[in-house]
C-alpha positions in Angstrom: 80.3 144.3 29.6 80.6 142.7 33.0 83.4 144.0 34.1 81.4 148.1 33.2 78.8 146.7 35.7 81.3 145.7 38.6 82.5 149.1 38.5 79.2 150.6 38.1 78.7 148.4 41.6 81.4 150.0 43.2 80.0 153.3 42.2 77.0 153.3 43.7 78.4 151.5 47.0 81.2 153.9 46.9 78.5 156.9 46.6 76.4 156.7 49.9 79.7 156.2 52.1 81.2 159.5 50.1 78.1 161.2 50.8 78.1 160.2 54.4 81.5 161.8 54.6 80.9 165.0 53.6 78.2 165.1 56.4 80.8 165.0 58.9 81.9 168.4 60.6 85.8 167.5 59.6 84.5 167.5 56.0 82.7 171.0 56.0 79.5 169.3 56.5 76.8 169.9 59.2 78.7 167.0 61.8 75.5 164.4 61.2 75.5 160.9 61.2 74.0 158.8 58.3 73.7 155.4 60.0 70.9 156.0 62.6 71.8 156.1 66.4 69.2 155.2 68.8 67.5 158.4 70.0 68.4 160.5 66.7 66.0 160.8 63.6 66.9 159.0 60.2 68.4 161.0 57.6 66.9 161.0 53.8 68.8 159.8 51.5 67.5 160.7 47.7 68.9 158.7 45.1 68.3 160.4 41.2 68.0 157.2 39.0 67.7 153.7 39.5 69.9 152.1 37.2 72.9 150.1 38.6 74.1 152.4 40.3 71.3 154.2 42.2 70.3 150.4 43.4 73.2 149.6 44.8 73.6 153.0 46.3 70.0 152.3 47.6 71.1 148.9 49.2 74.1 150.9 51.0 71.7 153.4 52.0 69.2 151.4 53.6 71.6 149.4 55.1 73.1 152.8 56.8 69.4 152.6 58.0 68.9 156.2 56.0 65.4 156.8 54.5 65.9 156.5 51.4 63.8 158.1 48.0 64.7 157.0 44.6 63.7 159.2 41.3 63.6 158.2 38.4 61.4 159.1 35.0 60.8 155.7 34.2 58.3 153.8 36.1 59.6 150.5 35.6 62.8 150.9 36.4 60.8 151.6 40.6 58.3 149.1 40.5 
């Protein structure tokens, strides 16, 4: 079991960087920048689920400095 939530770790690390790829022009995407540059407004970041790996994806994405909005159906799981 420890080793299922290292890799679900590297998921949701792995996730926001992927996403942040596919924003850039070379990818297809609309050539914006996820981490924030002074001068240019945050982009939003929504996360669906906040298991293991929508935290650490959150933890990526704030890092980025992204805003970042987590969903999830259980209230618990956001307090």
């Amino acid at each position: 079991m420890p080793l299922l939530v290292l890799m679900l770790e590297v998921a949701g690390r792995s996730s926001i960087q992927a996403g942040a790829t596919s924003l850039e022009m070379i990818a297809g995407g609309k050539g914006m920048l996820l981490p924030g540059v002074s001068g240019v407004r945050r982009r939003r970041v929504t996360i669906i689920r906040a298991g293991t790996v929508g935290l650490h994806a959150c933890v990526v994405g704030v890092g980025f400095g992204a805003d970042v909005t987590i969903v999830d159906i259980n209230p618990l799981r956001l307090a």
